[in-house]
C-alpha positions as semicolon CSV with decimal commas, in nm:
position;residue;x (nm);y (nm);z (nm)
1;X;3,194;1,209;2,050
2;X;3,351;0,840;1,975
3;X;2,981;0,741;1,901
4;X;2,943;0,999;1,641
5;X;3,280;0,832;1,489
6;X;3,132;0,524;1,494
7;X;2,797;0,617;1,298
8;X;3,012;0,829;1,008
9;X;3,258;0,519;0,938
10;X;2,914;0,283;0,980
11;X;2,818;0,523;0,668
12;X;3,134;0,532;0,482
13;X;3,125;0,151;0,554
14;X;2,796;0,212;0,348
15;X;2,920;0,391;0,087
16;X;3,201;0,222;-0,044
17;X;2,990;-0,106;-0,064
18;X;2,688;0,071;-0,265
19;X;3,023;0,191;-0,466
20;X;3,149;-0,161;-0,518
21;X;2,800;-0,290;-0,624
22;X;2,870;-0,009;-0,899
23;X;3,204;-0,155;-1,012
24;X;3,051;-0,538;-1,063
25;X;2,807;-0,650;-1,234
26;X;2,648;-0,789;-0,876
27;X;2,391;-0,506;-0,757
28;X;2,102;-0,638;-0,560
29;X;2,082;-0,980;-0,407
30;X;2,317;-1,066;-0,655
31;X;2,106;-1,031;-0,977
32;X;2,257;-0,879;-1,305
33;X;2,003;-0,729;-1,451
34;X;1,994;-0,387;-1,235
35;X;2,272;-0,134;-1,135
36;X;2,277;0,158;-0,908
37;X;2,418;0,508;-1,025
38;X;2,513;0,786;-0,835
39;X;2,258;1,077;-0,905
40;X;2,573;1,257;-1,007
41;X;2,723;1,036;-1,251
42;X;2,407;0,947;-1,418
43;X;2,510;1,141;-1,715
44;X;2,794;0,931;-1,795
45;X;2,586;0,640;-1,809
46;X;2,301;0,807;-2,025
47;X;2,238;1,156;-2,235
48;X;1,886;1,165;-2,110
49;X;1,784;1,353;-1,860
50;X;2,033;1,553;-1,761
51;X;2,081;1,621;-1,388
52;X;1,874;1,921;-1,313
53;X;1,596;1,705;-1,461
54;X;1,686;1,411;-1,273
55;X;1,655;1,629;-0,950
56;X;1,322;1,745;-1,010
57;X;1,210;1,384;-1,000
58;X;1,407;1,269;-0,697
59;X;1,249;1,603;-0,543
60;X;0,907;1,532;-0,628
61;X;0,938;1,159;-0,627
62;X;0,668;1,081;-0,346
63;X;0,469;1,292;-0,571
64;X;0,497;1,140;-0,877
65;X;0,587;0,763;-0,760
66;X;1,011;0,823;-0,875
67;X;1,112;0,759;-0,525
68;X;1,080;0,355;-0,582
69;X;1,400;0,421;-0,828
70;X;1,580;0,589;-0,611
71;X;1,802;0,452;-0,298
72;X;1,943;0,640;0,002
73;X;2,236;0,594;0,155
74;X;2,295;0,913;0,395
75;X;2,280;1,157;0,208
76;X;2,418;1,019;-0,126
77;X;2,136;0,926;-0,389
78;X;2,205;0,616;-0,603
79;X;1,910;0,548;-0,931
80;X;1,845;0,197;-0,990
81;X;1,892;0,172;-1,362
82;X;1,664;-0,124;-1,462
83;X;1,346;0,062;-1,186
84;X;1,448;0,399;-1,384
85;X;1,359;0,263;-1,725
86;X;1,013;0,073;-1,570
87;X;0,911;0,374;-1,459
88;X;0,981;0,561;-1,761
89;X;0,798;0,335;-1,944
90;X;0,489;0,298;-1,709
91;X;0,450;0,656;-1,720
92;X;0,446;0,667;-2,126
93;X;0,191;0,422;-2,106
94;X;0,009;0,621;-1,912
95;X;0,031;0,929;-2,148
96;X;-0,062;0,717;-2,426
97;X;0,309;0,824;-2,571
């Protein structure tokens, strides 16, 4: 029982650092040009797409190459801002849009 204890506060542990890379500028390896949003708040951040739209590509990411913007941390899904936009792009290009 104590060693399932261990493994949720190892994830909250988790968490709350993905959560403070959110509230500084720092995300990844220190750089500032990239941030990491909670699936859920993405909205606040930007009008487009809104969340059930956003969950179709994190469900068919593997699919459609949309799970490189997305990171895991138990069961929380964080988007990598600055990968969202690439990828957005890339697939425009694609189109020919």
């Amino acid at each position: 029982m104590a060693q399932g204890l261990c493994i949720t506060s190892e994830l909250c542990q988790e968490i709350l650092t993905a959560e403070k890379r959110l509230e500084t500028p720092n995300c990844l390896n220190g750089s500032r040009d990239t941030r990491l949003i909670p699936l859920t708040d993405w909205s606040k951040y930007h009008p487009w797409p809104p969340l059930g739209g956003l969950r179709h590509m994190v469900f068919h990411g593997e699919k459609t190459g949309f799970s490189r913007v997305t990171v895991r941390v138990g069961r929380r899904i964080l988007i990598d801002e600055k990968k969202f936009f690439e990828f957005v792009n890339e697939m425009n290009a694609k189109t020919g849009s």
